[in-house]
Structure formats: structure tokens, C-alpha cells
N, C-alpha and C positions, 0 to 999 in steps of 0.2 A: 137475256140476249147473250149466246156465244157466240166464239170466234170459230174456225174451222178446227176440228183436234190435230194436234200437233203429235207425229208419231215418231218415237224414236224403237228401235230394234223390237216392235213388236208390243211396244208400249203406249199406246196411244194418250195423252195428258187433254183434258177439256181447261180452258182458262177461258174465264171469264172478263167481259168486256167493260165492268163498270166497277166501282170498289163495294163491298159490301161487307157487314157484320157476321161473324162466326155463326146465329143460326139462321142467319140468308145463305152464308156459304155453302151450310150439310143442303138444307132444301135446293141448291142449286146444281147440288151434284145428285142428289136423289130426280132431280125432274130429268139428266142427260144419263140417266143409268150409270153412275161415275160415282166411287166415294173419295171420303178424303185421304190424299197420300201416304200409303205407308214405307218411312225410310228404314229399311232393314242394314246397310252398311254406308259406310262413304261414298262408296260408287255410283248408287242411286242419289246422296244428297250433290253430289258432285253435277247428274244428270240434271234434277230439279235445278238449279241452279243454273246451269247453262239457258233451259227453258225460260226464265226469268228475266236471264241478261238481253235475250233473243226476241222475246214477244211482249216484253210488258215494259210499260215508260216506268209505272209508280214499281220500285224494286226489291216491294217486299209482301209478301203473301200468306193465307192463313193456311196452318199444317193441320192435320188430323190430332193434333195432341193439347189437350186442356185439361185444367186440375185446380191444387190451391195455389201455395206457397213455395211449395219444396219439390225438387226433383223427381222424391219418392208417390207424394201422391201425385201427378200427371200422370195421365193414360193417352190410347192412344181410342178414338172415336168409336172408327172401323172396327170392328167385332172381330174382324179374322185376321186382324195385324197383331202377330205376336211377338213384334220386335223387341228389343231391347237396346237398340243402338240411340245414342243421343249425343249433340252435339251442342251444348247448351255454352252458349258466351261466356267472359270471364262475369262470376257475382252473379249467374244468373242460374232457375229462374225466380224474377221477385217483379214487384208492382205492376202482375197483369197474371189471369188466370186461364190464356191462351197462347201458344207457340205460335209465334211470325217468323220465317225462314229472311233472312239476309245476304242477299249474293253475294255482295263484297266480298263478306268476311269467313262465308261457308258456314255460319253460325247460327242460333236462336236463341232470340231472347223473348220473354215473357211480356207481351200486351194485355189490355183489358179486354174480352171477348165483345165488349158493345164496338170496339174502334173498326171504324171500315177499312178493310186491306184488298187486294186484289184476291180471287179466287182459285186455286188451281185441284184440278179433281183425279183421280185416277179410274179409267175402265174399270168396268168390274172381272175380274178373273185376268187380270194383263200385268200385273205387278211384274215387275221386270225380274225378279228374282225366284219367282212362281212359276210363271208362264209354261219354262222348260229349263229343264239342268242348264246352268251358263257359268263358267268362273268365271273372274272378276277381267280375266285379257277381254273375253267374249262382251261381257257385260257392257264394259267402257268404250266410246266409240276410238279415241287413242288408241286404247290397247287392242281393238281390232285391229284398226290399220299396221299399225307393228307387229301384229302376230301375223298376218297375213305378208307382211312385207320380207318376213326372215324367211317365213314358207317359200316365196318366190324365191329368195337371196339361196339359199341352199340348193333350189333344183337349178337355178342358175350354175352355182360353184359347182356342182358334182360332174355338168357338162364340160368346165374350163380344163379338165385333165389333157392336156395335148398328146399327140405323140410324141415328140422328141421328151416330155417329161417321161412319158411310157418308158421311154431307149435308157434314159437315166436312171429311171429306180431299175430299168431291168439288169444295166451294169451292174448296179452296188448291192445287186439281189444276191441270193444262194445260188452258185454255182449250178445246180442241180433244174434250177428255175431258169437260168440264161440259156444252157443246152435247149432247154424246153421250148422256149417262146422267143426264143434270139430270130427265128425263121420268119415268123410272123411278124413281128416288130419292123424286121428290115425290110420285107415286102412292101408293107403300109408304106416303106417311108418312099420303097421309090415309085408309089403310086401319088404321093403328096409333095416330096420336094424333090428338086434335082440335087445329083450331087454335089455342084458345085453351092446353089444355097444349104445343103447340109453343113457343107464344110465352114460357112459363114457364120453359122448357125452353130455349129460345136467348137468352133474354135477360132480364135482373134485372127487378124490379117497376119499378123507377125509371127504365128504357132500355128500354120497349115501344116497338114502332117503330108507325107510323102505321097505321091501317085497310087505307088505299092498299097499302100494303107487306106486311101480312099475307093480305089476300084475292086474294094472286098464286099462293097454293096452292090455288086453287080453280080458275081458266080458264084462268092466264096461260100462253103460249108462252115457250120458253129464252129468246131474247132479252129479255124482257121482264121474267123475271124477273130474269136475271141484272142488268138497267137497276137493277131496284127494292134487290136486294141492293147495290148499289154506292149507293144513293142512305142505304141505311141507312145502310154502312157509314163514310159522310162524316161522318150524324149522328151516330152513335157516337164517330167521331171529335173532335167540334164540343162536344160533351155533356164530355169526356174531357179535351179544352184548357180547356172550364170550370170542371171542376170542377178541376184543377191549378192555375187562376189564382188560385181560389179557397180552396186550402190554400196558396198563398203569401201572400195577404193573412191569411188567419189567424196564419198565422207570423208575420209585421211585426208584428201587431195583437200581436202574445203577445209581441213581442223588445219593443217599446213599453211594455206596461205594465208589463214587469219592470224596463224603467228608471226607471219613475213609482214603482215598490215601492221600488228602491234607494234615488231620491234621498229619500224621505219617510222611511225606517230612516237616511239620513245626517244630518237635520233631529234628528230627535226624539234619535240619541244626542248630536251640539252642546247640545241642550236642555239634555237630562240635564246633561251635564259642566258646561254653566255654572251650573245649579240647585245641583249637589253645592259647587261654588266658591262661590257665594255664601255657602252654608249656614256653610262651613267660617269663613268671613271672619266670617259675622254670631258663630259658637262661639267664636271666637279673641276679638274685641272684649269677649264677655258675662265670659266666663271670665278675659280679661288685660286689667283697665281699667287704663288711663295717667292719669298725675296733669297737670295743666296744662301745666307745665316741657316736659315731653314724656317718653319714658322709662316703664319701668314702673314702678307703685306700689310701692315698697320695705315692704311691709308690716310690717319687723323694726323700723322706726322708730316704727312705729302707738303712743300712748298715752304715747309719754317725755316728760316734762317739759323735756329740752333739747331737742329739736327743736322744740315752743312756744316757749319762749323765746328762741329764736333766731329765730322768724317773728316775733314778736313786735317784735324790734326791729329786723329790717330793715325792718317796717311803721311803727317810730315815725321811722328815720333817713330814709326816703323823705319822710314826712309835713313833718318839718322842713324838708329841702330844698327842695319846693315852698311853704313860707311863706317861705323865703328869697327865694326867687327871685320871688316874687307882690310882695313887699315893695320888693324891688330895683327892676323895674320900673315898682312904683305909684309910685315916690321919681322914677325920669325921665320918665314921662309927666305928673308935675305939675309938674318944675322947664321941660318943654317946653312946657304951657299956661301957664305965667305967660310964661314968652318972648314968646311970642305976643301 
């Protein structure tokens, strides 16, 4: 019992619908005219492999390759497969004397030819690497779409050349080539834009060139235009030194006032610091008043009776001394007026 063949770029694959043993497999590809697959590169294991992911539940299948132990003795079934490509798992192959392909891992590893696996067969004469010359873009259906896809992408790009880019490389061209093809250029354009979109178009709102300069696309002869282009192209230059002189004065003008910002944040924290010092001086004074003497107020003396009393009489010994001494010299300044 198969399933309908599944064909890819001219490759037709037969899989079979039930699991069966490696010599059910050959007999089952000899009965649909099909033998067993031969993988000549990666591309083709990549293809089987897709097939697998795609139409089979059980996702491993028997390949045209059996033998003993070793790498060297496996062959490949198919009589006219003279590949040499192998893609054998890590350790492998060992404890089986038939190749099972693995989608997951793109791999094979070695089973026992009795174990039933799914069947997959290849037409005969459709080998995909056979058929007709194909490198490997052609081969892979990926790498068609991408090679097909850049093919597009290119005749697209070679269309995107505008005319105004025309007008541009014809400026920056050889002089010899502007005389030449300046006529034609300028025709197309005022068949495609007006001049005033031209002018939107060549140049900013702010860098419209003169009247003069724009109505050369209407009469003017090559040389004349070309004068007027060059006359722009001064202005633009002239326009271009301005405005660069002009973001260097804004710079100074900016480096300037952030020096005025600095030193006015260096003002205002001296302020501070000296406000916060005062403050402290005027806290210190309120809080630690000093007594005449000088020194602080001894507060533990406050209210004792001998501390009065000893004010007390240093006040009366002072007092006496200066009658003393009042006394003393009232006694010579009157034994010196009777002198007299």
C-alpha cells in the first residue's frame, strides 16, 4: 500500500504507508519502479528530511545503505549510487547492519535490518542531483527562492535610477560629458517636474537659488547653464561659511554664559558658608554667655553665699584704697598750694 509520490523539483519520492523491514523495503520500491535513496550531498539529506518531517508520523526511515560494523564496509544497495557522502551520528555506525535516516538531528545511525521503519523510495532515473546539471541554490528549495528573489531584487534596483540622480552624477561627471548630455537631462526634467518642484527637490527652503538661476531650465544653452550652476554653487558655499561662523559664535556665546552660571553658583555658596558662620558665632555667644573677667560663666557658683561675700569685699578693699590714695594726694597738693 502507497501513499501518492510526493514530488519535489522533479524528484518524485514514493513512501510507504505502513513500517516494514529492510527486505520488504527493496521489494517495495522494486514493485512502484523506485529504488532505495541515494544521498549524494547534504542538500539532498536536507530534502529527505523535510519529506519525513512532512508525511510520516513514525520519523525515521530505511536508507539504501547496509553493511557490518564499520563505516568502511557499508555500501550503498542501489547499484548506480556512487556516492560517497555520509552523515553518520556521533559513535556511529554500530549495533545494527542497516542506516535509519533521523530528521531531527540530519543524522544516521545504524539499526538491525529485521526492525520495521517506514519506507522511503526514489524513482528511478529522478535522483535529484542526476536528473540535470542543478547547483546546490537550484537544488534546495531555500536557495531557489533566494536566488530567484535577488534576480527580481536587481532588475528592480537597475529601474530605481531617477532622473534628478541622472542630473547629479551628470554634474560631478567630466566636463566633456555635461556639454554632451546636459540637453537631454534638462529636457526630461521639465517633461517630469516643474520648476518650482525641481527647486524643492535640489535645494532646502532656506538655499533657493535665485530666479536668474532657476529659469536656465527653461532657454538657457550648456554653457550657460553650466555658468549659472557654478554661480549657485558659490552661493551655497558662501550661505554654508555662514552659517558655520554662525554656530561658532553660538558656541562662545554658550562657553560664555556657562562661565557667568559658574561664577554666580561660586558667589551664592561663599554667601551661604559665611551666613551658616555667622549664625553659628551668633548660637555660640546666645547659648555660652561669659561673665566680665572673661571666661565662661561658672554657673555651679550661681546663688552661694561665699562667692558674695567675697565680691563683696574685694569691693569694699578697692573702695578703701582709693580714699586712701584721694586722701594722700589731697594732703600734697595743699602742702604745695601753701608753698606757693
Amino acid at each position: 500500500i502507497t501513499q501518492a509520490p510526493l514530488c519535489l523539483f522533479e524528484s518524485p519520492y514514493v513512501i510507504s504507508s505502513t513500517k516494514m523491514n529492510k527486505v520488504e523495503c527493496d521489494a517495495f520500491c522494486e514493485e512502484n519502479t523506485a529504488n532505495p535513496p541515494c544521498i549524494e550531498n547534504e542538500i539532498q539529506n536536507d530534502v529527505i528530511r523535510k519529506i519525513i518531517w512532512q508525511r510520516l508520523d513514525n520519523k525515521r526511515v530505511h536508507l539504501g545503505l547496509e553493511g557490518g560494523t564499520t563505516e568502511e564496509t557499508f555500501g550503498w544497495t542501489n547499484n548506480a549510487c556512487m556516492s560517497t557522502y555520509s552523515n553518520w551520528g556521533p559513535n556511529q555506525p554500530q549495533n545494527g547492519d542497516c542506516a535509519i535516516h533521523k530528521w531531527d538531528t540530519y543524522e544516521w545511525v545504524a539499526k538491525p535490518c529485521t526492525t520495521d521503519w517506514m519506507c522511503l523510495c526514489e524513482k528511478e532515473g529522478t535522483n535529484p542531483g542526476t536528473r540535470r546539471r542543478l547547483d546546490n541554490d537550484e537544488l534546495h528549495p531555500h536557495g531557489m527562492y533566494h536566488k530567484l528573489r535577488r534576480l527580481v531584487s536587481s532588475k528592480k534596483n537597475a529601474t530605481k535610477i531617477t532622473k534628478l540622480d541622472n542630473f547629479r552624477m551628470l554634474v560631478v561627471g567630466k566636463p566633456q560629458r555635461q556639454a554632451k548630455d546636459f540637453s537631454r537631462v534638462i529636457s526630461s526634467f521639465g517633461t517630469s517636474i516643474s520648476p518650482m518642484g525641481f527647486q524643492q527637490q535640489m535645494f532646502p527652503s532656506h538655499q533657493v537659488p535665485s530666479s536668474a538661476a532657476t529659469n536656465m531650465f527653461a532657454n538657457g544653452t550648456s554653457d550657460e547653464m553650466l555658468s549659472q550652476l557654478k554661480l549657485v554653487e558659490s552661493r551655497l558655499k558662501k550661505d554654508t561659511v555662514a552659517q558655520n561662523k554662525e554656530l561658532m559664535e553660538l558656541k562662545a556665546n554658550l562657553h560664555a554664559s556657562g562661565q557667568e552660571l559658574m561664577n554666580e553658583l561660586k558667589f551664592l555658596i561663599m554667601s551661604a558658608c559665611a551666613f551658616l558662620g555667622g549664625l553659628i558665632v551668633l548660637l555660640a555667644f546666645i547659648f555660652f554667655p561669659r561673665n566680665p573677667r572673661g571666661g565662661a560663666t561658672n554657673h555651679s557658683h550661681v546663688g552661694t553665699t561665699l562667692d558674695e561675700d567675697e565680691d563683696v569685699d574685694e569691693d569694699k578693699k578697692l573702695l578703701e584704697t582709693s580714699r586712701q590714695f584721694i586722701q594722700e594726694n589731697g594732703q600734697r597738693f595743699s602742702v604745695i598750694e601753701r608753698g606757693n
